[in-house]
PLY file of the C-alpha trace (Angstrom):
ply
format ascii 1.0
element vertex 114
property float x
property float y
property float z
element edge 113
property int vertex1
property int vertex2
end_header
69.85 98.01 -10.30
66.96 99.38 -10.83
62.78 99.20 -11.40
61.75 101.65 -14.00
59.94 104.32 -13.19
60.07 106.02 -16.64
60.67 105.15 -20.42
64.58 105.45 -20.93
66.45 105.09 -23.94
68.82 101.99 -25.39
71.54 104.58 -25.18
70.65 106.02 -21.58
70.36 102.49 -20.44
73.39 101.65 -22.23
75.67 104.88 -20.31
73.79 104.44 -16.68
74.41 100.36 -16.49
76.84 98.95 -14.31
76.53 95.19 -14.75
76.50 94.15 -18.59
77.39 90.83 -19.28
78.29 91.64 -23.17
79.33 94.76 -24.20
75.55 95.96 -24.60
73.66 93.51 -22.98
71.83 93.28 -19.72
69.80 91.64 -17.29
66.32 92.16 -16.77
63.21 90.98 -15.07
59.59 91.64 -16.37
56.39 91.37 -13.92
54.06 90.24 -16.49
51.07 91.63 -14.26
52.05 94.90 -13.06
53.94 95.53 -16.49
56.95 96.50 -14.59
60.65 96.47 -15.87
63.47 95.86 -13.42
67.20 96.03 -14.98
71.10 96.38 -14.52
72.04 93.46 -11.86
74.55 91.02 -11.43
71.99 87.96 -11.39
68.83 87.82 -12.23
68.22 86.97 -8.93
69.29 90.69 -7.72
66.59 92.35 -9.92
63.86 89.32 -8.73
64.30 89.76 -5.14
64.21 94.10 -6.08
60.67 93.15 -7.64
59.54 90.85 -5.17
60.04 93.54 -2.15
58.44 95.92 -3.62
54.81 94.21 -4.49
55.68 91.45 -6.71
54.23 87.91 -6.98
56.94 85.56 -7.87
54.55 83.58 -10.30
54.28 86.82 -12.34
58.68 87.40 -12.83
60.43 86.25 -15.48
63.95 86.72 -16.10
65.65 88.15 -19.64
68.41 89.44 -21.15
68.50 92.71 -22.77
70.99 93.35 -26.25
70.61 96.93 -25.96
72.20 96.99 -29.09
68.98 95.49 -31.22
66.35 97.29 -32.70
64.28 94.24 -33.47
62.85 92.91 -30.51
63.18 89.51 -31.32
67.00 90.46 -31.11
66.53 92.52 -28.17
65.04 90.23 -25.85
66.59 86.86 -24.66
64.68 84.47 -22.84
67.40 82.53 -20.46
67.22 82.69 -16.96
67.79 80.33 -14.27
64.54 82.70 -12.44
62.43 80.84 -15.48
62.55 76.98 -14.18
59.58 76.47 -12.95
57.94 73.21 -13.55
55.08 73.59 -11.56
53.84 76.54 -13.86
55.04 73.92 -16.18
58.45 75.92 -17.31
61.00 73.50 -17.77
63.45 74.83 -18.76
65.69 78.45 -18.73
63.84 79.83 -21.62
59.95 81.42 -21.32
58.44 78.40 -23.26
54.90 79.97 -23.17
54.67 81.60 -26.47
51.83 84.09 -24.99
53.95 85.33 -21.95
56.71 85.53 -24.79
54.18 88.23 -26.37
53.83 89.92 -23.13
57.30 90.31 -21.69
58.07 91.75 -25.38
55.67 94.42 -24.96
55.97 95.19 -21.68
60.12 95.76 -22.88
58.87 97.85 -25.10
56.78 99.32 -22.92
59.58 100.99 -21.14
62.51 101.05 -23.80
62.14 103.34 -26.47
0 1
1 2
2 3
3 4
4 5
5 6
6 7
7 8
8 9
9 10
10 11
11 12
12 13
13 14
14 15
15 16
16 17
17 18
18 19
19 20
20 21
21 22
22 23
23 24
24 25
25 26
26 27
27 28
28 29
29 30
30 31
31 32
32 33
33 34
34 35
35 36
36 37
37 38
38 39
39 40
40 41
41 42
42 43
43 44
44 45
45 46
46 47
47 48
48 49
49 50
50 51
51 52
52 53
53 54
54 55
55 56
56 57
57 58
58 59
59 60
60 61
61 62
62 63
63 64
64 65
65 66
66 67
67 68
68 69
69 70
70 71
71 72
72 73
73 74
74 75
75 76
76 77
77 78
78 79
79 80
80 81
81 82
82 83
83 84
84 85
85 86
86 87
87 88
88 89
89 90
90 91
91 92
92 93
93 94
94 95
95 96
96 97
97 98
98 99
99 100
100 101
101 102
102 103
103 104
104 105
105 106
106 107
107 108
108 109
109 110
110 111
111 112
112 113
């Protein structure tokens, strides 16, 4: 587990990961404000909690999964997290609903994937 401090390669992401939970898929969580990148834990939780000790505000986290496999982001980037119910930011449900921080986490993956 890990916050990016770099750009890193599918691949490189691919060989250093420990937790997958699909043959090339990972979790992730974004901090839409600082534009950070925190991957490779068991729960989303794990990668959260990384963030949130290190500067984080917990309104600005949102949890993903990453198919390291994709090229198209769409692909790439899943938005299903148990970190992402938060009705009073009015999030309902697993998914990022807010088409706009859907933008952002996408670039900010990006960002740091190449």
């Amino acid at each position: 587990m890990k916050i990016l401090d770099t750009p890193i390669s599918k691949n490189e992401l691919i060989e250093s990961s420990k937790n997958f939970i699909d043959e090339h898929a990972i979790k992730g969580v974004v901090d839409v404000k600082q534009e950070l990148l925190a991957v490779d834990s068991p729960m989303h939780y794990d990668c959260e909690q990384l963030l949130l000790e290190n500067g984080s505000k917990q309104t600005d986290l949102w949890g993903i999964n990453l198919y390291l496999d994709s090229d198209d982001i769409d692909d790439l980037v899943e938005f299903d997290s148990m970190i992402n119910i938060r009705p009073a930011q009015g999030n309902r449900s697993r998914s990022v609903e807010n088409p706009e921080i859907q933008a952002t986490i996408k670039s900010i993956v990006s960002k740091w994937l190449i």
